[in-house]
Residue, then its C-alpha position, 0 to 999 in steps of 0.5 A: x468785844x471787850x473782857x474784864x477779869x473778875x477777880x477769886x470770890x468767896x461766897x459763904x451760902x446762907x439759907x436763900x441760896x440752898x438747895x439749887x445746884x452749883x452749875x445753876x447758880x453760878x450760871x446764874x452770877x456769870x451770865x455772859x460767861x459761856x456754859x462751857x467755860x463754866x462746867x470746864x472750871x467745875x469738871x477741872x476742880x477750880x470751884x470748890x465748896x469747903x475747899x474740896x472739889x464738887x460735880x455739877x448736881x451738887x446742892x448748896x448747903x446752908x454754911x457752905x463756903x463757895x470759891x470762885x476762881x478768876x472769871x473773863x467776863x464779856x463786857x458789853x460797852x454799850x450802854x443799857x438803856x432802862x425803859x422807864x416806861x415800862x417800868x412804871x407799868x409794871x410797878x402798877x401792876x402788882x396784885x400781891x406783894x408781902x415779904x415772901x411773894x410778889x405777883x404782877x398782872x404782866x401785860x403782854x409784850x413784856x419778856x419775863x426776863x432779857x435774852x434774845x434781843x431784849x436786856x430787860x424783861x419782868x426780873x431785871x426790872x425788879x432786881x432793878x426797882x427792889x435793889x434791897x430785895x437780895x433774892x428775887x427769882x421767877x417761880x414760872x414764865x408765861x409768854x412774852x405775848x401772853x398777859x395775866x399772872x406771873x409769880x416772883x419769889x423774894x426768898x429762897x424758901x418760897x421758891x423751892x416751896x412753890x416749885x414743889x407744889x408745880x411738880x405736884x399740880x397742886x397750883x391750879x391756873x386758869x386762863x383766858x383766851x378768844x379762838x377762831x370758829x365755834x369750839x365744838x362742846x365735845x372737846x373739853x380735854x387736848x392730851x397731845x405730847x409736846x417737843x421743843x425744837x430749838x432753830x437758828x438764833x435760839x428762836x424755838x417751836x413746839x409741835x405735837x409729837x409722839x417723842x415729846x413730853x406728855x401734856x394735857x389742857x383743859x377747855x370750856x367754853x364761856x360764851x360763842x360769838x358768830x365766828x368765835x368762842x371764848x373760852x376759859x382754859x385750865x393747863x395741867x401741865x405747864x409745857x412751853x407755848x402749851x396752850x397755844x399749840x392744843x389749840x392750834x391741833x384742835x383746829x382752832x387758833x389763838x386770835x393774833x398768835x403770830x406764831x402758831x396762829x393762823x394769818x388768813x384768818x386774823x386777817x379777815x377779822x373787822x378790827x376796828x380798834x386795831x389791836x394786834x396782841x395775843x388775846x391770851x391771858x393768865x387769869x387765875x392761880x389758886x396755891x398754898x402760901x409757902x410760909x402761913x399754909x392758907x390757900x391764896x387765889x389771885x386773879x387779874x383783870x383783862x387789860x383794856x385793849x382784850x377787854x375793849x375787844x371783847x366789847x366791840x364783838x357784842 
């Protein structure tokens, strides 16, 4: 392993930096510097804002002045190859762009952003295609496995607008997804708490469980086929690998979901065209424009392996 030193910075905060705290956006700058080293230097009062010590939920302010000590970063000497592949397709998959939001029909098998085995996911390659883009941060994340909407940010000012109307439940999404069995009509809600538990090598899983934060999914059914249903799904709540486990609990499954799926199942299925990916994906999203207030509706298109799918099942 090899370290390099980042020499004192000073970082004078300007409007697309506000509002975030100081732990969060220096984890962000640093990110192979360990948490730890980071909340010591802050604890210990090596950070400063306007030369005076600050806690880790303190919020940025437009004309603050950051100081930065002297950092030992972990520098990976291989070299990072940029797949040039995936890259175009996500420059083809842009649905909405103006000076404030860029929106992408994200195909699955993508990471949202590197970690855990992948350098690049959706953000890196965009910080990587908009280098004039100085800010450019995910509103929300979707799966990996999962296809559809995913919402980026180019400015600060949006992000903290759109992540207010998260909180709120003022963004309306819908997805699509194809399950095992015939879905009973009763079920048209799952309100079924949700815990996050972290294994070894940062894999994690979500279980129902009556510790975990509350959660509720929507469901209805768009068309049944002999041994399937095809359903349109509305979370309220936006918990990790949320509908993928309500529709494990209700005893039906994702079609592929190698994680919360069922094996058995998936592979007794006549797969002629051999596709292998979640048939989950982000159809809709209905929100508030965070600069002009007009209420903006995104779709996107099925790709074509779900779509082709769906075709051969007729």
């Amino acid at each position: 392993m090899k370290y390099v030193t980042i020499s004192t910075s000073i970082i004078y905060i300007n409007k697309d930096m506000i509002n975030q705290r100081i732990d969060n956006f220096i984890l962000k700058k640093f990110k192979n510097v360990p948490k730890s080293m980071i909340y010591r230097i802050i604890r210990t009062g090596k950070i400063k804002i306007n030369q005076k010590k600050i806690k880790p939920d303190y919020k940025l302010k437009n004309g603050d002045v950051l100081k930065i000590p002297p950092i030992k970063i972990l520098c990976n000497t291989k070299k990072q190859f940029f797949p040039l592949n995936n890259a175009k397709i996500l420059m083809n998959s842009i649905l909405y762009e103006d000076n404030d939001l860029l929106i992408i029909n994200k195909p699955s098998g993508i990471a949202v952003h590197g970690g855990s085995g992948c350098n690049f996911g959706v953000i890196e390659y965009f910080r990587k295609l908009r280098p004039l883009n100085t800010f450019l941060e995910l509103v929300h994340r979707i799966d990996r496995e999962t296809s559809g909407i995913l919402m980026l940010a180019k400015k600060r000012i949006s992000l903290v607008s759109l992540h207010k109307q998260l909180r709120e439940n003022k963004i309306k999404k819908e997805y699509t997804a194809l399950v095992h069995g015939l879905w009973p009509r009763h079920i048209k809600k799952i309100s079924e708490p949700l815990l996050k538990i972290q294994f070894k090598y940062n894999q994690k899983k979500v279980f129902i469980h009556k510790n975990g934060k509350p959660s509720e999914t929507y469901f209805y059914i768009k068309k049944q086929f002999s041994t399937s249903t095809l359903l349109s799904i509305f979370p309220k709540t936006g918990r990790t690998h949320q509908i993928r486990v309500h529709a494990l609990h209700a005893g039906h499954p994702i079609f592929f979901d190698q994680r919360y799926g069922q094996s058995h199942l998936d592979a007794n299925i006549k797969n002629n065209i051999h596709i292998a990916r979640l048939l989950l994906h982000s159809y809709k999203i209905n929100f508030i424009h965070p600069k002009n207030g007009n209420k903006i509706c995104i779709t996107a298109p099925l790709d074509v392996s779900f779509k082709n799918y769906l075709n051969n099942m007729i």
